[in-house]
N, C-alpha and C positions, 0 to 999 in steps of 0.2 A: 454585574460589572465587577473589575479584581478590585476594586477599591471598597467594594459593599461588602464584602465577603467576608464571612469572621474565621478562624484558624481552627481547621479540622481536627477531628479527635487523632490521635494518634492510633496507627493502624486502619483509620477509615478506607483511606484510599486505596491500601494493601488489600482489604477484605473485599472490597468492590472487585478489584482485579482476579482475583480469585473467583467469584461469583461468574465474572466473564468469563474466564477460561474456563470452569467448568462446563458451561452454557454450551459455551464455541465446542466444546470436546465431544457431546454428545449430540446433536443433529444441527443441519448446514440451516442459515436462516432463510425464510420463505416469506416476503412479505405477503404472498399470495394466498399463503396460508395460515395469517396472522399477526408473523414474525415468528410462533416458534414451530418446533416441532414435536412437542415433548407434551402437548395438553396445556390444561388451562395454566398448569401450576410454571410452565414452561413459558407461556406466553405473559403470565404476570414479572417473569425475571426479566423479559425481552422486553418489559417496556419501561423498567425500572432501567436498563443499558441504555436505552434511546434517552430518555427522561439526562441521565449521567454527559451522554455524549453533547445535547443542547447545552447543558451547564458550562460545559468545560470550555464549549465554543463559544457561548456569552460570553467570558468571563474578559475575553480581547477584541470580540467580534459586534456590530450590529447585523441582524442576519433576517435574512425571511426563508421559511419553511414552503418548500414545495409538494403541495400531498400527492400521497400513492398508500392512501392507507392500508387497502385491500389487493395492491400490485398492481394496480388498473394501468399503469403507463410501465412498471417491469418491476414483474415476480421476484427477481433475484436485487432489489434496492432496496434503501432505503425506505419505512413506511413515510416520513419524514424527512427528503432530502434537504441539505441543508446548502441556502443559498449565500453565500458570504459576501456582506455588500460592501463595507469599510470596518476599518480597526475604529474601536470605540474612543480613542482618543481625539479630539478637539483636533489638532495639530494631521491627526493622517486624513479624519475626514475633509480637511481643506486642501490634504494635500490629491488625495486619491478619490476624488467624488462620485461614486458610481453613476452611470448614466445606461445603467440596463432597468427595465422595466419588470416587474416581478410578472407580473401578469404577461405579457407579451411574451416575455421566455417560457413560462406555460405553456402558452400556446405553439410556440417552434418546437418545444419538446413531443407537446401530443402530436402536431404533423411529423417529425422526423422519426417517432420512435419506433418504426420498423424499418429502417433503413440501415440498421446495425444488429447482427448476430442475437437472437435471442432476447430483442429490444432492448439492450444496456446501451440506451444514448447517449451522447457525448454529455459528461454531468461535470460540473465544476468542483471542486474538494478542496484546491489549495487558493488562499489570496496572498500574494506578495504585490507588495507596490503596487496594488491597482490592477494589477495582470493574475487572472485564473489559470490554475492549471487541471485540464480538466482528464478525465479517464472513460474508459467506454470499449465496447467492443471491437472486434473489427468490421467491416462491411458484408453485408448481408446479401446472400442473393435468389435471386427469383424461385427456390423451394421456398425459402422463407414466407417470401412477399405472396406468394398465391394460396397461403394459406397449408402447407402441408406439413401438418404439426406432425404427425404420422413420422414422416422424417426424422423430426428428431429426435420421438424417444429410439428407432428403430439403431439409427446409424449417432448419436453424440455418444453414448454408454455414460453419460456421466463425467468425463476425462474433461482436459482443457480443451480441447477443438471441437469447436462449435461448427454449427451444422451453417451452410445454407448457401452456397453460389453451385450451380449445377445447370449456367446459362449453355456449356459446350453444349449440353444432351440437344440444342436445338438448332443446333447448325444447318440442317437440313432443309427446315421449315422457316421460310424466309418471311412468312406473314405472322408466325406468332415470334419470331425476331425482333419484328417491328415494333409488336407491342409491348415485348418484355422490355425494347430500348426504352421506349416513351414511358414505361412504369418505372424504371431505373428512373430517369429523366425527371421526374416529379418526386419522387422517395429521396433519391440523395441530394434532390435541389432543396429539400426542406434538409437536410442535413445539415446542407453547406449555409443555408442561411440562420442554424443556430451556430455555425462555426465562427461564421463572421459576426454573429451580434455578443457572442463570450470573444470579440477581438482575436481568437486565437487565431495564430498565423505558423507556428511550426507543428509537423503534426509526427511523433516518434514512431514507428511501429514497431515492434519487438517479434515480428513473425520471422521465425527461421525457411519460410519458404514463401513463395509467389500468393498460390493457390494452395488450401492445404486436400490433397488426395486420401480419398478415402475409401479401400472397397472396390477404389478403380474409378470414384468421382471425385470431381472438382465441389469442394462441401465448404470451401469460403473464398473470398477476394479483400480485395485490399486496396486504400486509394492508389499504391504503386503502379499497380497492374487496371485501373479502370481503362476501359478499352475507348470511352470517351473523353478521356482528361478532363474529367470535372473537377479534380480536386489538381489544375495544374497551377492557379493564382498562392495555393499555400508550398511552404516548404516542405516538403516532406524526407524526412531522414529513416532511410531502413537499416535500423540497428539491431540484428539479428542476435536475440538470445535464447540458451536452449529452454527448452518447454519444461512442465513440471516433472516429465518422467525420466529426466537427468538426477534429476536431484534424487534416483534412486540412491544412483551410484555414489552422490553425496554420503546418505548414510550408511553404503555399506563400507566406503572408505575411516569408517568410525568419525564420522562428520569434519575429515578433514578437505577442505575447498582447496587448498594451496597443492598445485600439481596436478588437479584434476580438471582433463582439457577436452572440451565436446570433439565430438568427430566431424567435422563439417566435409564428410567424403559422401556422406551417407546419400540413397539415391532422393531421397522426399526434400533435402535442401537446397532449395533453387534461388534462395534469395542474397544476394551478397549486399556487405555492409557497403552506402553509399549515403555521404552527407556532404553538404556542400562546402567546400574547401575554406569560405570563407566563416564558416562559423568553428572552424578546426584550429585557426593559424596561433592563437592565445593559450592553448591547450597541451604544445608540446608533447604530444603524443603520437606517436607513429601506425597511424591508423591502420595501413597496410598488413599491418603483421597482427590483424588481430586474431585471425584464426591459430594464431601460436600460444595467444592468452591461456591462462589457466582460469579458473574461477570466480577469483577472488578478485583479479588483474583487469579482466572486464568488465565487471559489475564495478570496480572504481571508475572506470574508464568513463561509464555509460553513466554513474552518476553525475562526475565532472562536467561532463557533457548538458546533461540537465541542468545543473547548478549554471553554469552558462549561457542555454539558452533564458531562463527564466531571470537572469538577473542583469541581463544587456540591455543597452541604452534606450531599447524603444516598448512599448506601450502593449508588446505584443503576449500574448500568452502561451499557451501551449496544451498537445494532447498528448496522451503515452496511451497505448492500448497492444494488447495481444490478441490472441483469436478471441476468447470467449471476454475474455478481462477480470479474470477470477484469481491468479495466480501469480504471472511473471508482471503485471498492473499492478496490483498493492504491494508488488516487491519493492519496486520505483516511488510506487506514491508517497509509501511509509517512510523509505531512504531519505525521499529529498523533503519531505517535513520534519522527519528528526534531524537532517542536518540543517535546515534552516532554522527547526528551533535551537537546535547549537548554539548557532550565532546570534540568538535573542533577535531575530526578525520575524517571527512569527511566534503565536500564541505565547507571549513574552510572559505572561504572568502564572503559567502554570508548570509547578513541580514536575521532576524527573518520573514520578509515580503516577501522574494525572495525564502526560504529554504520551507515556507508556498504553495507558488506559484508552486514549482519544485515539490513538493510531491502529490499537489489537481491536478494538471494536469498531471502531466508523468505517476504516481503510480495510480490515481484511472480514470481520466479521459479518455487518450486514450490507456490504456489498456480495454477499453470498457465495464467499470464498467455503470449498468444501473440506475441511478440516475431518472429520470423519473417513471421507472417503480416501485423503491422501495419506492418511496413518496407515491405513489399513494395504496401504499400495508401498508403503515407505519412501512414498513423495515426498518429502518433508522440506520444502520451500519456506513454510512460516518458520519454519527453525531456523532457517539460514539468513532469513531475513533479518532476526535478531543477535546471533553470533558473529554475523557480519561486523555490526556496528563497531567490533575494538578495530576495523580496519579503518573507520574512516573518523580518525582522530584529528589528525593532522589538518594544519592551516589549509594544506593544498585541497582542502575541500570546501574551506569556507567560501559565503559567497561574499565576507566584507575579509578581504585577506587580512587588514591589520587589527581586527578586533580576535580576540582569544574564542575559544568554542568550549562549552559546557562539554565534560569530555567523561569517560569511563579513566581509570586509571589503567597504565600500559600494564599488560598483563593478565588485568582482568576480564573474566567470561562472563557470559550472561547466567552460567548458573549459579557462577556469586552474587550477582546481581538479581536477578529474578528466581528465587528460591522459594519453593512451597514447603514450611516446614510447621512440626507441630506447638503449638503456644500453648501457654499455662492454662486460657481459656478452655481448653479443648477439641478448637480447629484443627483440623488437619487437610484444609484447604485454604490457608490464608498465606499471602505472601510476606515472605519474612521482610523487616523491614529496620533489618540490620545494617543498612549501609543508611552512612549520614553525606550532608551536602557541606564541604567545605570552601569556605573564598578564600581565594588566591590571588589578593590583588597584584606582586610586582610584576612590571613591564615583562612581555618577551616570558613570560614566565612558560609558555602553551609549550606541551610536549616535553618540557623536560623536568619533572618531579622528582624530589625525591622523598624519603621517608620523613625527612623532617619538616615536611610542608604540608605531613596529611597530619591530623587531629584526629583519632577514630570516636565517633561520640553516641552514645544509645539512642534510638528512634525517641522523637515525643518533643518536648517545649525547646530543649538545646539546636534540636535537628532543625524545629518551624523557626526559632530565633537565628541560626543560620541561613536558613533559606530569606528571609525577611531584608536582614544585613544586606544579602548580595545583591536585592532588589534596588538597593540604591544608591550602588555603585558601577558605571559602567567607562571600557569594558570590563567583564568577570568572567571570572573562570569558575564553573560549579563543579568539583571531583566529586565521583562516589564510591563511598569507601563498604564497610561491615565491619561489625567488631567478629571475634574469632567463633569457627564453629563449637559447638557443645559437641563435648566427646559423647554422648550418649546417641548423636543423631544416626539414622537407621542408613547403613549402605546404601548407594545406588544401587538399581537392578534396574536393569534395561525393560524398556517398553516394549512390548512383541508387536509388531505394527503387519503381518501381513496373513497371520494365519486364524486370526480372533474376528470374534462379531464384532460391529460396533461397538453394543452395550460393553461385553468382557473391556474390549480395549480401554473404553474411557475410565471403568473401574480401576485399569491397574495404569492407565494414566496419568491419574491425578494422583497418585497413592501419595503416601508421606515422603517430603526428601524427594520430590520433581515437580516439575511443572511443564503447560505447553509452550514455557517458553526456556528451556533447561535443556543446555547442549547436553549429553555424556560424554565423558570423556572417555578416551581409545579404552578399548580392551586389556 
């Protein structure tokens, strides 16, 4: 609980994150095969991460753990998912009293969980007011369900599109039709009844098309497109964003998002954006013209959008999923929990370094986001994910508009921010933790700082006796500052992300002076 808790050593939390991203750099997590993939010595860091992630969610949460130690219910989770029942205070449990059953939602999981792309079932991640919001695949189809694993090593390769609706090939044969309806019919009816007992009722899908083709097969589906409207009692919103292999073009624009606009000509995009008008009207956004967005301009769009549905009058919660839910899913997850921890409505008691740490490991980490593979491709989504953040400063993202938001300073990057640099210790993996947390209590103060409002103050008792202060006054405004770089620190030198092994790459990864979560800047 945050109130038992004594004040960490200075640099603990920096060094943890480090440890992580080390981890994350060098092979994708497997609960199937442990959690790591590195040997023993690998599998004892993965479980010192999991051990980190329970804390951190303690520290606001009372929770129960749903096992999957050995991947039994999906390879690519959680050994340990984490079920979030009420916020630990007196006051939210009276207010928001969970009325799910741990046990019975075990059991809707074990029945649904082939009813979704690679068994990643609808899992819950965030609690706001009582409402889950949960992340998951997209819908799975009959290669999947009849067992043809063959399929997917043959035709996934590894990438975001998951393998598995290839019901056309049986148009022909009207008797095994039947049966493939009736197995549908009982696989997504367990779906649908862990949909309704996590209450969710909006369901996001971030697929840029229908059906995703592949090879000249239909290799997924989507509640959009069920051919029996099982999924027509929920909302469903097709907010079409591009896939990981955009995010080439991210980095080769030297990571700049602003002006870089997907082609939605291309022939494999058949899905257009549509959501219902009445959850748009609050939003002043001109939905119509989203194919003219740039980057940067839709991923606000679409968070707003989230922030929205999950923070409206009624009781209801929500899903976000892509094909596989490895990628453009923790892009969203991670967005709408660091802005709601913003606004001190979620995980209120834990530091910018700690909320950092819960999101790179729970949300992208061992939900089996493959970081390895996307370096190597110069997919670099998790980078964007984090550089993102000086975009969404601004009030117009919170979900309480008149309380202030824990915010980055304008101007600042993430790799002032999240910098791997070498200490007197002798680390040369530990994250610097040069930037202090300052309060800013007057009115109206959000968004417009200037120099004489920030204090820059060295990591350690100043920094935790700030953070402390802020705790007990609200609302606050937490900045993050650094004091100045040491003339002696080593150039950047860019990451070679597409022609190295793995091993090579994560070596010059992590080197001195970067991290995995360290924009470069242009050439």
């Amino acid at each position: 609980m945050a109130g038992a808790r004594g004040c960490p050593q200075a640099g603990t939390g920096e060094r943890a994150l480090a440890e992580l991203l080390l981890e994350f750099s060098r092979a994708q997590y497997r609960a199937k095969d442990g959690g790591g993939g590195g040997g023993a010595g690998s599998s004892a860091k993965v479980e010192r991460i999991e051990k980190r992630c329970l804390e951190l969610f303690g520290r606001d949460y009372c929770y129960s753990l749903i096992q999957n130690v050995n991947g039994e219910i999906c390879g690519h989770y959680p050994r340990q998912i984490v079920f979030l029942e009420y916020e630990s205070t007196d006051r939210e449990r009276n207010m928001f009293e969970s009325t799910v059953q741990v046990s019975k939602l075990q059991d809707l999981i074990n029945r649904s969980k082939m009813a979704r792309c690679r068994g990643r079932f609808v899992c819950p991640v965030i609690l706001y007011k009582g409402k889950h919001v949960c992340r998951s695949a997209t819908l799975a189809g009959w290669g999947e369900l009849y067992g043809r694993t063959g399929y997917n090593y043959i035709f996934s390769g590894g990438s975001d599109d998951a393998w598995a609706d290839t019901e056309d090939l049986s148009e022909e044969d009207s008797a095994f039709r039947n049966a493939d309806s009736q197995l549908f019919d009982k696989v997504r009816g367990h779906d649908i009844k862990l949909l309704r007992y996590l209450s969710v009722r909006y369901i996001c899908d971030l697929m840029v098309e229908k059906k995703k083709v592949k090879f000249g097969l239909n290799v997924t589906s989507s509640e959009k497109v069920d051919k029996a409207q099982r999924y027509a009692d929920f909302t469903l919103l097709s907010i079409p964003y591009p896939g990981c292999e955009f995010f080439k073009d991210y980095k080769d624009r030297d990571y700049r998002a602003e002006g870089l606009v997907f082609n939605w000509k291309q022939d494999y995009v058949d899905a257009p954006l549509s959501i219902p008008v009445s959850l748009t009207r609050s939003l002043n956004i001109d939905w119509s013209e989203y194919q003219s967005w740039d980057l940067v301009q839709q991923t606000q769009n679409y968070l707003k959008l989230l922030i929205s549905l999950i923070n409206g009058d009624d009781d209801s919660g929500l899903l976000v999923h892509c094909i596989s839910g490895w990628d453009r899913t923790p892009l969203f997850v991670a967005l709408l929990r660091l802005s709601l921890w913003a606004d001190g409505l979620i995980h209120a008691s834990l530091e910018p370094a700690e909320i950092l740490y819960l999101t790179v490991a729970y949300d992208w980490f061992l939900f089996g986001h493959m970081l390895v593979d996307r370096l190597s491709k110069g997919e670099e989504i998790f980078f964007f994910c984090f550089n993102f953040l000086k975009h969404i400063t601004s009030e117009e993202f919170s979900a309480v508009k008149l309380q202030r938001r824990k915010s980055l300073l304008p101007g600042f990057t993430v790799e002032e921010i999240c910098m791997l640099k070498q200490r007197d210790r002798g680390s040369t993996t530990s994250l610097s933790s040069d930037f202090s947390l300052v309060l800013e209590s007057s009115p109206g103060a959000a968004g417009s700082f200037t120099s004489e409002a920030v204090e820059l103050m060295p990591a350690g008792a100043q920094t935790q006796a700030a953070w402390r202060k802020s705790r007990t006054s609200s609302p606050q405004t937490v900045l993050w500052s650094r004091t100045p770089q040491s003339e002696d620190r080593p150039p950047y030198q860019e990451a070679k992300s597409s022609s190295s092994s793995s091993s090579n790459h994560s070596d010059t990864f992590l080197r001195v002076g970067s991290s995995p979560l360290e924009v470069p800047k242009p050439r």
